[in-house]
C-alpha positions as CSV (number, residue, x, y, z in Angstrom):
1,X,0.0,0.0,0.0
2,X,1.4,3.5,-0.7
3,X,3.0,5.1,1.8
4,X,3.5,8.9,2.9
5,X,6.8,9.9,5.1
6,X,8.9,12.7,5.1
7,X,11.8,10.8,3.4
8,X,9.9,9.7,0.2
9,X,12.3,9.9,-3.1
10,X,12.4,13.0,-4.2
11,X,12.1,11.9,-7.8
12,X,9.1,9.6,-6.7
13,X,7.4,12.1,-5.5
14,X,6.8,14.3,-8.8
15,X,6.0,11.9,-11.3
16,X,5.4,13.3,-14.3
17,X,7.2,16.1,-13.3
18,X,10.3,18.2,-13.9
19,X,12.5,20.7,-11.5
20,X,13.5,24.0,-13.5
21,X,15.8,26.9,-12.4
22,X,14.5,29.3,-15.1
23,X,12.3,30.8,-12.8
24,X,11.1,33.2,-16.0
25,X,10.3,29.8,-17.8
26,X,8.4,29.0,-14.4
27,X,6.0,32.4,-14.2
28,X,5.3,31.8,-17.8
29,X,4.3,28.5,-18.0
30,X,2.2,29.0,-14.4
31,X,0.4,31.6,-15.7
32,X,-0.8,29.8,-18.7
33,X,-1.7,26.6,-16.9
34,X,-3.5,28.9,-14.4
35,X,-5.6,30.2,-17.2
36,X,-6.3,27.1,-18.4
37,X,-7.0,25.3,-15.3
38,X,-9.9,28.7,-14.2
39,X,-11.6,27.9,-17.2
40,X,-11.5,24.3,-17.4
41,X,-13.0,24.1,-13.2
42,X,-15.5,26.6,-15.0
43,X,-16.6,24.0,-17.7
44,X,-17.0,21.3,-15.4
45,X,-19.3,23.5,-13.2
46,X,-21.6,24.6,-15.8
47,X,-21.8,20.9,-17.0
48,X,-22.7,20.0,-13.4
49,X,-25.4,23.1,-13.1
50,X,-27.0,21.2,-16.3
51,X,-27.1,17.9,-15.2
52,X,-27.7,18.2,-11.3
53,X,-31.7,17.1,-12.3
54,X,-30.3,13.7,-13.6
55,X,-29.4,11.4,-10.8
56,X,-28.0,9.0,-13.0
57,X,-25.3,11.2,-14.9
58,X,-25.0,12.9,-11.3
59,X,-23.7,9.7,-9.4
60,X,-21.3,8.9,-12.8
61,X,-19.8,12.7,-11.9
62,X,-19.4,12.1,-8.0
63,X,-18.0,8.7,-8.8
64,X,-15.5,9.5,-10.9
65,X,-14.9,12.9,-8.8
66,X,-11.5,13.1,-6.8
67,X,-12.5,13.0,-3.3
68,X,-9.4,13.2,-1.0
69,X,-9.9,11.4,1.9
70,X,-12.8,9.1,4.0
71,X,-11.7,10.3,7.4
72,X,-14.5,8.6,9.4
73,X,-14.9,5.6,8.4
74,X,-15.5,2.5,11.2
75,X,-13.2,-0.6,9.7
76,X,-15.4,-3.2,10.8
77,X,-18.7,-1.4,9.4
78,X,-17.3,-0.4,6.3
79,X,-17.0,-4.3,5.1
80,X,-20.3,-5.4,3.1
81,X,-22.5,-8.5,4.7
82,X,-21.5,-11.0,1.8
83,X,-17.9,-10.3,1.4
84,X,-18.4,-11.6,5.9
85,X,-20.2,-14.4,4.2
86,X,-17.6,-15.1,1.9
87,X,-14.6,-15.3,5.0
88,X,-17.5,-17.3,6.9
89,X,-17.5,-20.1,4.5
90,X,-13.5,-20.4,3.4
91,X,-13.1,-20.0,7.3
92,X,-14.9,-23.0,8.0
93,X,-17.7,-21.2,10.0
94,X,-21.4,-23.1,10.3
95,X,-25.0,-20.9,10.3
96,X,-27.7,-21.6,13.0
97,X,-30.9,-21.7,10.9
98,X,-32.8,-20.9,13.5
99,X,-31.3,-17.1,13.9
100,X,-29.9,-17.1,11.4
101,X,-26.9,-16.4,13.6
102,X,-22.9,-17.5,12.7
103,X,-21.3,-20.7,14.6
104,X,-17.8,-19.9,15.2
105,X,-15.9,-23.2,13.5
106,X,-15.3,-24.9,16.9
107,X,-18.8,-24.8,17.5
108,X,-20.1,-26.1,14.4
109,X,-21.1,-29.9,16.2
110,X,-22.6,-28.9,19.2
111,X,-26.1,-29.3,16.8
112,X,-27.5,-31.1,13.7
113,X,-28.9,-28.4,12.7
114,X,-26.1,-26.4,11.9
115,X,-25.0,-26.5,8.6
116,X,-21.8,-25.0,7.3
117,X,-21.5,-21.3,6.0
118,X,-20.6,-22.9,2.4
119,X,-23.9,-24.2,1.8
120,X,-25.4,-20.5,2.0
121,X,-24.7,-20.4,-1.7
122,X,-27.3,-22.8,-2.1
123,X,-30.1,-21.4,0.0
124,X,-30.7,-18.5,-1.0
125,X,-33.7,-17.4,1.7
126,X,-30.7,-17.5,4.5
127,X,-28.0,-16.0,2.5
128,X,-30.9,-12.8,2.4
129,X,-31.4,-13.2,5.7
130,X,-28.1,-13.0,7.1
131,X,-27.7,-9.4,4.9
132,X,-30.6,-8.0,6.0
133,X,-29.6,-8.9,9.5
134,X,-25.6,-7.6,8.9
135,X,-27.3,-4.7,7.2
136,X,-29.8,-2.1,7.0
137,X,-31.1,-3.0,3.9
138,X,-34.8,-4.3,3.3
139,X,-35.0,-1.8,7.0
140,X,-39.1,-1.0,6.6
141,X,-38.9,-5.3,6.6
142,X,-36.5,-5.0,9.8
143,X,-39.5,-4.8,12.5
144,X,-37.6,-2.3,14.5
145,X,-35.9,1.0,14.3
146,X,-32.8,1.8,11.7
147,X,-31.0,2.9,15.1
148,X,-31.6,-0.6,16.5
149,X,-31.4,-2.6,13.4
150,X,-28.0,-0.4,12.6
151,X,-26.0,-1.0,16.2
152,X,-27.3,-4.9,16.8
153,X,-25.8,-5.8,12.6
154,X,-21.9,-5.4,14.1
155,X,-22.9,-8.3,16.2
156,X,-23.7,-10.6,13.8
157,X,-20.5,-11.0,12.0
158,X,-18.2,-10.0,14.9
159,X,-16.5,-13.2,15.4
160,X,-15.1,-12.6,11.9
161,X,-14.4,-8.3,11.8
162,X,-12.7,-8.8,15.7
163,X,-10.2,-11.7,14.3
164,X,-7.0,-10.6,13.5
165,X,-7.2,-13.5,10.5
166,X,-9.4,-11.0,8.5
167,X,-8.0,-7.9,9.4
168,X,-6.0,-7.3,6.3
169,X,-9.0,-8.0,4.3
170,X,-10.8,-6.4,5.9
171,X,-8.7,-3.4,4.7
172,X,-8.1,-4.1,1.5
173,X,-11.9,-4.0,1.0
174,X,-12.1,-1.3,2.0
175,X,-9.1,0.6,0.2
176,X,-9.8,-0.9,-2.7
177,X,-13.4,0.4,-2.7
178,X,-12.0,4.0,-1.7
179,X,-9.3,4.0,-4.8
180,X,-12.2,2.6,-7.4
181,X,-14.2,6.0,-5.9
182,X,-10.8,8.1,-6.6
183,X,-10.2,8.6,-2.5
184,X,-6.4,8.8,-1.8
185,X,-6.3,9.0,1.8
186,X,-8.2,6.6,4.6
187,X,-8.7,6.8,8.4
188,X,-10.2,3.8,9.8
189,X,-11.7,3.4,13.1
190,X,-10.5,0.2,15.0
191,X,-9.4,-1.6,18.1
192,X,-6.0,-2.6,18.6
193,X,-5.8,-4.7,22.2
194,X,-8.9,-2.9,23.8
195,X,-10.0,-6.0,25.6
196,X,-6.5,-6.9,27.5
197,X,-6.8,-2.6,27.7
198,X,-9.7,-2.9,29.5
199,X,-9.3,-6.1,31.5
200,X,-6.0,-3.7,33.0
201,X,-8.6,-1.1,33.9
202,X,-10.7,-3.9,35.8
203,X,-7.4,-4.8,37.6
204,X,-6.3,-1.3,38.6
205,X,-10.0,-0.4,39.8
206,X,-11.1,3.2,39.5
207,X,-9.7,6.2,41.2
208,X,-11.0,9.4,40.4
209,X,-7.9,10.8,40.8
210,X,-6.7,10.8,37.2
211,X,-3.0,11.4,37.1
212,X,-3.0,8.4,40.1
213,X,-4.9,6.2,38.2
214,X,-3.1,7.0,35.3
215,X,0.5,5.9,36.7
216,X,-1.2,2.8,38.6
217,X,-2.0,2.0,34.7
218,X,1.4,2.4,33.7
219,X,2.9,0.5,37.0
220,X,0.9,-2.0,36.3
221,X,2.1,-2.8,32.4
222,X,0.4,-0.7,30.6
223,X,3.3,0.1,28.1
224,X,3.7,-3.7,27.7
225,X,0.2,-3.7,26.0
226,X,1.3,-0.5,23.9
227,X,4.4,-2.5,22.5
228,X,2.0,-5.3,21.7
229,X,0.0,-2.7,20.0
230,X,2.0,-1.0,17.7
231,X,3.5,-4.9,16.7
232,X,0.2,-5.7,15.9
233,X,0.1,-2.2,13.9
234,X,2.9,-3.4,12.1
235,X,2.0,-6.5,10.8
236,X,-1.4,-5.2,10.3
237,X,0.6,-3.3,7.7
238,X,2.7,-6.4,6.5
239,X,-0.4,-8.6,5.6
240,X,-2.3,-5.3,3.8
241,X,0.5,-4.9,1.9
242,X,0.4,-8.6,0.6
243,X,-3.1,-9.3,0.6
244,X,-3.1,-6.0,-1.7
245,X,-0.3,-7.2,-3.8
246,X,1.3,-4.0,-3.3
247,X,5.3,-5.3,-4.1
248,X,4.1,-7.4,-7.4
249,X,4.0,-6.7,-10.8
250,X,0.7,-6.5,-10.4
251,X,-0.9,-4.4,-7.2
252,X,-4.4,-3.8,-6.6
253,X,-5.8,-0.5,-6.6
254,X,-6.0,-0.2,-3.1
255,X,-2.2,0.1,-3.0
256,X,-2.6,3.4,-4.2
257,X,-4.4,4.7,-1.0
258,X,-3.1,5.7,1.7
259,X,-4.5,4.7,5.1
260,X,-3.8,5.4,8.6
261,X,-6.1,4.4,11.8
262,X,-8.0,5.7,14.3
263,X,-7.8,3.7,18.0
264,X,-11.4,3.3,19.3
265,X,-12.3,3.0,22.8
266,X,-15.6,2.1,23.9
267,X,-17.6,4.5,25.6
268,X,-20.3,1.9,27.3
269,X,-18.0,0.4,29.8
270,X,-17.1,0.8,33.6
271,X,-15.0,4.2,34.5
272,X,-11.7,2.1,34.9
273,X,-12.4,0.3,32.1
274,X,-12.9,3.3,29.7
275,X,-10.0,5.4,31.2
276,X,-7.1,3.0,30.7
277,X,-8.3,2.6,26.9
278,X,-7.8,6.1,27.1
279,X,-4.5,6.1,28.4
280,X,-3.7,3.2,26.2
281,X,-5.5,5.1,23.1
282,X,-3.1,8.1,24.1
283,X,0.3,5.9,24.1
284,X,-0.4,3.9,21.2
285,X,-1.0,7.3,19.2
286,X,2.1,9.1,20.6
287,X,4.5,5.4,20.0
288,X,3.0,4.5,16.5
289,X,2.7,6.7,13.4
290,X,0.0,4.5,11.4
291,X,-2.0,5.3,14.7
292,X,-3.1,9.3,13.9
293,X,-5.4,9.5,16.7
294,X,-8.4,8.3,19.0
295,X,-12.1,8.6,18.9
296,X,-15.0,7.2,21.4
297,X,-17.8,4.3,19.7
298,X,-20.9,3.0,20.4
299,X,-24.1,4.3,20.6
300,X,-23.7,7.8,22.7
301,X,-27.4,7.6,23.1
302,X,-26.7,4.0,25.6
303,X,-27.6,4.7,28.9
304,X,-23.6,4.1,30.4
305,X,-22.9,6.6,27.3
306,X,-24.8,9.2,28.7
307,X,-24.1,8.7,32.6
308,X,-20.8,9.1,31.9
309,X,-20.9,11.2,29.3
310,X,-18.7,14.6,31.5
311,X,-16.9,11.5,33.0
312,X,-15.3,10.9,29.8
313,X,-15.3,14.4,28.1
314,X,-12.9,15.2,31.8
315,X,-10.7,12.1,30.8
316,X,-10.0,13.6,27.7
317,X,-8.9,16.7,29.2
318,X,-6.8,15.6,31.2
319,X,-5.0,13.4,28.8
320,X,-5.0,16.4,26.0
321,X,-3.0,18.3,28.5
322,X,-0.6,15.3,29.3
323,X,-0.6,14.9,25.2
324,X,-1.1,18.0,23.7
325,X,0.2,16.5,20.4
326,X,-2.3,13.5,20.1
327,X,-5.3,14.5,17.7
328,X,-9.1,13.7,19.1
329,X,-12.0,13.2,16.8
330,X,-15.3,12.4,18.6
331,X,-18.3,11.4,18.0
332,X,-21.0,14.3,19.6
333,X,-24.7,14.7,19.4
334,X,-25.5,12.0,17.4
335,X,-28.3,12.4,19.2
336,X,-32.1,13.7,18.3
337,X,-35.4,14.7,20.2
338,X,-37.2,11.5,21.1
339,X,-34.5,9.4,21.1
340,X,-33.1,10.7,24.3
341,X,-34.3,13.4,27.2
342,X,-34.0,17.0,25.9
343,X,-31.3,18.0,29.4
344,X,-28.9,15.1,27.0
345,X,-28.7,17.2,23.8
346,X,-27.8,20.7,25.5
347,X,-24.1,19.5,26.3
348,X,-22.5,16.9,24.6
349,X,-20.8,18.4,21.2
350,X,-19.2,21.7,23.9
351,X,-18.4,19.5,26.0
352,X,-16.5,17.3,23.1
353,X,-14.6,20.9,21.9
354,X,-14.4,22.9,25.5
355,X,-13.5,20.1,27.7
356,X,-12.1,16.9,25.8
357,X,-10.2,19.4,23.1
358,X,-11.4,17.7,20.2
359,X,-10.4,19.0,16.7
360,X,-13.0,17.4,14.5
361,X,-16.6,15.9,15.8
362,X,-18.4,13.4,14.2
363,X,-21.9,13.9,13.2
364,X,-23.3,16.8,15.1
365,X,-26.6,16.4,14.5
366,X,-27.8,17.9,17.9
367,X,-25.8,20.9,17.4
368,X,-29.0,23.3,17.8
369,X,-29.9,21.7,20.6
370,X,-26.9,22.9,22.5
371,X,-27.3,25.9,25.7
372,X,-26.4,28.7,23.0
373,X,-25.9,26.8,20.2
374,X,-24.9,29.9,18.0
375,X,-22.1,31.0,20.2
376,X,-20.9,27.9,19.8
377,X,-20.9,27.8,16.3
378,X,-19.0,30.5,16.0
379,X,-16.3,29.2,18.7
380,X,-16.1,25.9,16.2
381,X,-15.7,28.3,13.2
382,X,-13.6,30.4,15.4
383,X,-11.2,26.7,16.9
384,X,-11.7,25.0,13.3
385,X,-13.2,21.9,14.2
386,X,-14.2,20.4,11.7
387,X,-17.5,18.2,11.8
388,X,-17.3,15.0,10.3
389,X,-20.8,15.1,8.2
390,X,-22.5,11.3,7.4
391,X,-25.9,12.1,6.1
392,X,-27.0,8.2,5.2
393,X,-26.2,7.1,8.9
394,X,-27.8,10.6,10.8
395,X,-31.1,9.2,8.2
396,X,-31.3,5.8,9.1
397,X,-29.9,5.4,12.8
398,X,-31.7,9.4,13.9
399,X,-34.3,9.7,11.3
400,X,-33.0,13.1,10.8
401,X,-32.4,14.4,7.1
402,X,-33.0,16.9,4.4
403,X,-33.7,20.2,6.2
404,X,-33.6,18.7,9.6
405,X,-30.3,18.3,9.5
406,X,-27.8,21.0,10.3
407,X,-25.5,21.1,7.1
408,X,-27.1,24.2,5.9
409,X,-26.5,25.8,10.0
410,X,-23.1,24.2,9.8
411,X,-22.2,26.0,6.4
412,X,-24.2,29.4,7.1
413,X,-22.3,29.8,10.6
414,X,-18.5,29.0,8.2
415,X,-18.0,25.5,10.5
416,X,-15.5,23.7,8.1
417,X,-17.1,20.3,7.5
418,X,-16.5,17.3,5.3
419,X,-18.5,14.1,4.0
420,X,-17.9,10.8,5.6
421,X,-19.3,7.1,4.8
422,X,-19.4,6.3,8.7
423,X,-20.4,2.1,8.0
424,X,-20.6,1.8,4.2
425,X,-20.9,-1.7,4.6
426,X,-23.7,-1.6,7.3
427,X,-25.6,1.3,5.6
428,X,-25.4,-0.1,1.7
429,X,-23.7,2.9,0.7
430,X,-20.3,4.4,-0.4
431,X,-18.6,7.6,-0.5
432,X,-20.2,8.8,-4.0
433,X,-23.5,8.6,-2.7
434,X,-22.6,10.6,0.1
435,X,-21.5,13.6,-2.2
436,X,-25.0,12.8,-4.3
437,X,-26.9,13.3,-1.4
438,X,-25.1,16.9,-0.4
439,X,-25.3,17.9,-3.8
440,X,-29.3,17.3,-4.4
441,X,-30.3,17.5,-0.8
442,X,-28.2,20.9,-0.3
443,X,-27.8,22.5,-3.6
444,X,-24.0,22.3,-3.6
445,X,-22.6,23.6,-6.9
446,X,-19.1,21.4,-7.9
447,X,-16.8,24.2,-6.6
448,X,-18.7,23.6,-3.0
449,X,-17.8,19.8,-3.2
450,X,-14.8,20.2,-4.2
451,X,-14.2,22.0,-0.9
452,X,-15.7,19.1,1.2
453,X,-13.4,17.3,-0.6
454,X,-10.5,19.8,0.4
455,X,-11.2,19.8,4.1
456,X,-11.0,16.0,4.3
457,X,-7.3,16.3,3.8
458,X,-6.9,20.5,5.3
459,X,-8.1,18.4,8.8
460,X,-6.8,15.2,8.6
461,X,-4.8,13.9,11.4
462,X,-1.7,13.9,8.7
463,X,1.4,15.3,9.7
464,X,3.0,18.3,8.4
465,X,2.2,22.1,7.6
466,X,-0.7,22.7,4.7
467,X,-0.2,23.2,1.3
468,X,-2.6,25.9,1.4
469,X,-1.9,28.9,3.0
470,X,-5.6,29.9,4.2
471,X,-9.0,27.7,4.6
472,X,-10.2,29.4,2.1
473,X,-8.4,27.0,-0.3
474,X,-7.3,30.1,-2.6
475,X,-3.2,30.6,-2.1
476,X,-1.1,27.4,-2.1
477,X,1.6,28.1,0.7
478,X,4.5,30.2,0.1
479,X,7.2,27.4,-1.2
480,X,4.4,26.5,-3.9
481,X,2.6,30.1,-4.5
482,X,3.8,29.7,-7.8
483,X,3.7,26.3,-8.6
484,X,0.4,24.6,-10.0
485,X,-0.5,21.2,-9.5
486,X,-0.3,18.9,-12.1
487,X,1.7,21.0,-14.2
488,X,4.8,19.8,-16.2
489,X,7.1,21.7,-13.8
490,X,7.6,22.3,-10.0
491,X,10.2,24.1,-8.6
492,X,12.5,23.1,-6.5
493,X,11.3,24.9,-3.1
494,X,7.8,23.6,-4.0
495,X,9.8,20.2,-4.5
496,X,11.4,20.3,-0.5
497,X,8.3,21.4,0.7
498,X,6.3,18.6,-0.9
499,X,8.5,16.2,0.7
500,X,8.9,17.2,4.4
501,X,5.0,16.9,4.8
502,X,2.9,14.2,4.4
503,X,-0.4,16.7,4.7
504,X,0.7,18.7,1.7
505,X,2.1,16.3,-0.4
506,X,-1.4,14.4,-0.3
507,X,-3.2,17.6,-0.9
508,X,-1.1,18.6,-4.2
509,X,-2.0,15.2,-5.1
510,X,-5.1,15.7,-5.1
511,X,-5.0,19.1,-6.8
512,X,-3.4,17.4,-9.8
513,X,-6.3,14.9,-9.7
514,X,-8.8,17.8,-9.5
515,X,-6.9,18.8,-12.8
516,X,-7.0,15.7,-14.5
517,X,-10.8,15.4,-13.7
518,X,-11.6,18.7,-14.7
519,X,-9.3,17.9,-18.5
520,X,-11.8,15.1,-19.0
521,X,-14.7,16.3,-21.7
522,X,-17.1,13.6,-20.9
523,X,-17.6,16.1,-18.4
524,X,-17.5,19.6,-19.9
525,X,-19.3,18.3,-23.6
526,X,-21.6,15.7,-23.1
């Protein structure tokens, strides 16, 4: 899988391109493709203006769009129900007619009625059965609510997405999906040792006292599990890499994206067991580079969830302070009228950016439910946090969409946001669609996507200054303010600063895709 660092080839990072001294042959040739590349962006967004009634030619345009980076996307959610079914059968697994619920292999004689996952082919009634259950699809045939029917679906194939015999599938899926969509950068949600994590917590006890608790952790082995970790990280990487085919002649496209993870701790557990995966969360961020930074899961509407709810938002703080340079992305109000008491949606998202310190929330929906919820739009406009927007998931698990929802708030009050998948897999869905919705639902022209697109990558947890020298996405930073992506040439300043960050190197990338798109006249004549 392609890989971002600071000590990339020089050479391999510019392909296609050349380094020139003539700095007059520079401003010429800048100019022109400047020119060019204004009117061509111009083309593409009158073409889009024309179409935007046709869903059809509308999901071909967001499909083959570039789209920069998935940055909330849940690993084990993001896997469709039959490629599960496909691992169950090679993996020996059985099906329990009666559920249908998976039989690990080991369990697959403890009744006659089991039969083995391989036979699913062959019965086609189960085989639906078991996606509708893994799934929200068929959801009016569900008998219960898309919040329900969303949250109990990770159970059914668990035994598979928590084995570490499918993980590198697992990602593979999913990168290859993202690099057939034109996404270049991933951050996956997943656990990495969060039951011996928590099992340390159970052992410590709690102690309110954080910084005590804290070094009890540590005393107590904590670092040993971090090691573990960030091994496990590594040959997460290894098997990616060869499921992908990534150092053969022939490499999949999911070698071309680049992913890095997101350490999950469960917010529905006991105090001591949510702090040390916390502290462990924190460690394994600061020891491991593939590990950008940590986020809470599970449903913040479970009862635990909400209890605890300043509990955990005070862990956080304290932790920030203790690890200033770990990044935080949380999910906050995900939450709706109905689904919990009114006192539960006043808090949570300020709580998540004044307390915990988090730099980008996911979902958001309950942001007017907030005490002031204006002032503290403008103190996320103000900060830059960035809210992660899913629109499929806040529609199926809240019920909550089209002018319910707060994108237009969001974008009226200048709160960067982005489009995120959430659980593809679960929800049926993919990336594209995502940008569909936002475009018919919110009357987004192609210059507003393509600044969705942009802040995927501007707030990434990626390391390394911006290539853009505001948010405003108009001035490329000083060592490329003349340079233009995707041109034939790149100075050599633009060339040094390219390769001592990872953040701006993927963002010129996808510049010079934006270029390549907008060259293409299937989408300017048709």
């Amino acid at each position: 899988m392609a890989k971002l660092s600071a000590t990339a080839a020089f050479w391999g990072l510019l392909i296609g391109s050349s380094v020139v001294a003539s700095s007059e042959v520079m401003a010429q040739e800048v100019l022109q493709v400047q020119a060019s590349s204004r009117q061509a962006e111009t083309e593409v967004a009158e073409w889009f203006e024309a179409n935007r009634d046709r869903p059809t030619l509308l999901r071909a345009f967001v499909q083959r769009m570039p789209k920069g980076g998935d940055i909330h996307s849940h690993l084990s959610g993001a896997v469709y129900a039959e490629r599960y079914i496909q691992w169950a059968a090679a993996d020996g697994y059985c099906i329990d007619p009666a559920g249908p619920d998976l039989v690990e292999p080991s369990a697959c004689n403890q009744d006659s009625s089991y039969f083995p996952a391989a036979q699913l082919y062959g019965r086609p009634a189960t085989y639906d059965a078991l996606v509708n259950l893994w799934s929200t699809r068929n959801l009016p045939f569900a008998n219960q609510s898309g919040h329900d029917q969303f949250f109990e679906a990770f159970g059914g194939f668990d035994a598979i997405s928590s084995s570490l015999t499918r993980q590198d599938d697992m990602v593979a899926e999913v990168a290859n999906r993202a690099a057939s969509q034109h996404i270049s950068y991933l951050e996956l949600l997943m656990t990495v040792k969060g039951s011996e994590a928590r099992q340390l917590g159970r052992t410590v006890g709690w102690n309110s006292n954080f910084a005590q608790m804290r070094q009890r952790l540590l005393d107590e082995g904590l670092m040993d599990l971090v090691a573990q970790g960030s091994q496990d990280m590594a040959a997460l990487e290894r098997e990616v890499d060869k499921t992908l085919g990534c150092e053969t002649p022939r490499p999949q496209p999911g070698c071309e994206v680049t992913v890095r993870y997101l350490q999950q701790t469960t917010r529905t557990r006991l105090p001591e067991e949510v702090f040390a995966q916390f502290v462990y969360a924190f460690e394994l961020a600061k020891a491991d580079s593939r590990v950008v930074g940590i986020n809470l899961v599970a449903p913040e509407d479970n009862p635990v969830a909400l209890r605890d709810y300043s509990l955990h938002m005070e862990m956080l703080g304290f932790l920030k302070a203790q690890f200033p340079e770990v990044n935080i992305s949380l999910h906050a109000g995900e939450l709706t009228l109905g689904l919990v008491p009114p006192d539960d949606l006043r808090f949570h998202i300020r709580q998540a950016v004044e307390v915990a310190q988090a730099s980008r929330i996911g979902h958001g929906v309950a942001i007017l439910y907030e005490n002031e919820p204006f002032q503290l739009l403008e103190e996320m406009r103000r900060r830059g946090v960035l809210v992660e927007i899913c629109l499929t998931s806040n529609e199926v698990i809240l019920n909550v969409e089209g002018d319910e929802h707060p994108f237009l708030d969001y974008r009226a009050a200048g709160v960067p946001m982005t489009l995120a998948s959430d659980d593809e897999g679960i929800a049926r869905i993919d990336l594209s669609n995502e940008y569909g919705l936002a475009a018919q639902r919110y009357n987004l022209g192609y210059r507003d996507l393509k600044q969705l697109a942009r802040n995927s990558l501007e707030y990434s947890f990626l390391t390394g200054d911006s290539l853009w020298a505001s948010p405003e996405f108009n001035q490329l930073s000083l060592p490329c303010a003349d340079d233009v992506p995707g041109s034939a040439t790149t100075s050599a300043g633009c060339a040094g600063f390219l390769a001592g960050s990872d953040r701006a190197r993927t963002q010129w990338q996808l510049e010079a895709e934006f270029a390549e798109f907008e060259s293409l006249s299937s989408f300017r004549f048709r």
